[in-house]
N, C-alpha and C positions, 0 to 999 in steps of 0.2 A: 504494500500500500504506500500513498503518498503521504505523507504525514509532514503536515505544518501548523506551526504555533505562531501566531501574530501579537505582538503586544502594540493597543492604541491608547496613545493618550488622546484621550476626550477633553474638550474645552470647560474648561468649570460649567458655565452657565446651561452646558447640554448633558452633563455628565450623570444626571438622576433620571435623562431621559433616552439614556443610547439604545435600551432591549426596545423600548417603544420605537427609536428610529431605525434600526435598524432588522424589525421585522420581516417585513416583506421579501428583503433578501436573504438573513436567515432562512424562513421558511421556505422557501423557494429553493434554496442549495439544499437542503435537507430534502424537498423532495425529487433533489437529481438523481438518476439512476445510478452514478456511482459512488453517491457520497455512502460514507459508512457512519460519520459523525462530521456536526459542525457544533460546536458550544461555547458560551462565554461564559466567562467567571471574572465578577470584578475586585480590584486588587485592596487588598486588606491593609497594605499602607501605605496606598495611594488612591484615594476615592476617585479621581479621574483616569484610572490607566483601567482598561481591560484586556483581558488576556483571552484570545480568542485559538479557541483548539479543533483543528481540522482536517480530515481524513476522506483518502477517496483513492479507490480501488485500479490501481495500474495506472492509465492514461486519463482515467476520466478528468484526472483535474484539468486537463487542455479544454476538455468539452462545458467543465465549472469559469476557464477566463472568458472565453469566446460566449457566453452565453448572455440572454437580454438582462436578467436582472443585477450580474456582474456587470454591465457596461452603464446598467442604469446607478448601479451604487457608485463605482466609480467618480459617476458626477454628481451624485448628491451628497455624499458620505464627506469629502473632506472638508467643506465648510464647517463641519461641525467640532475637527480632529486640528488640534494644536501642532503636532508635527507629521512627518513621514512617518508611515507605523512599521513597526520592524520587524523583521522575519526571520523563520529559520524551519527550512525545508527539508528531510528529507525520504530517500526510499527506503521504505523499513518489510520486514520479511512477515507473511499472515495478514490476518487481518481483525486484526481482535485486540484486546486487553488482555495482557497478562497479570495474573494475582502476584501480589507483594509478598515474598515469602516471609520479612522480615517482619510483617506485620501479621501475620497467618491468623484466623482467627479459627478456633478449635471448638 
C-alpha cells in the first residue's frame, strides 16, 4: 500500500472548523475504490496542526490526485492552511494495521 501522513497547520480563526471544511473531500476519498483509510487527528499540542493519515492500495493514489474533489480541494483548502502542509510518503508491504506487541492486551 501507499501510505502517507500529512501534517496541516490550520489558521487559528478556521482551526475549530477544519473536519467541517474539509468534508466533502474527506468523504469523497474514502469512498474511492482504492482508499483503505483517510483520517484526521488533531494535535494535542498544537490546536491548529492536524495530522492527516492516509492509505490506498498500489496505484490508486494516482487515480486519488487526478480526481474532481482532489482538484476541487486543492483550490479551496489553502486559504484556510497557514503554510505548505508537509508530507511523508511511503510504499509499505499489506494492507492492514499491525497490532503493537508492546502494548498487547491479554
Amino acid at each position: 500500500m501507499i501510505f502517507i501522513c500529512v501534517k496541516w497547520k490550520v489558521l487559528p480563526e478556521h482551526a475549530d472548523r477544519w473536519p467541517e471544511l474539509t468534508r466533502d473531500f474527506t468523504e469523497a476519498t474514502r469512498a474511492e475504490e482504492g482508499n483503505l483509510f483517510f483520517e484526521w487527528s488533531r494535535s494535542i499540542d498544537d490546536p491548529n496542526q492536524y495530522v492527516l493519515i492516509e492509505a490506498f492500495k498500489d496505484d490508486a493514489a494516482e487515480a486519488h490526485v487526478t480526481s474532481a474533489h482532489f482538484k476541487r480541494a486543492r483550490a479551496e483548502l489553502p486559504q484556510y492552511v497557514a503554510e505548505t502542509p508537509l508530507v511523508r510518503n511511503t510504499l509499505m508491504e499489506g494492507d492492514h494495521w499491525d497490532r503493537l506487541g508492546e502494548f498487547e492486551i491479554s
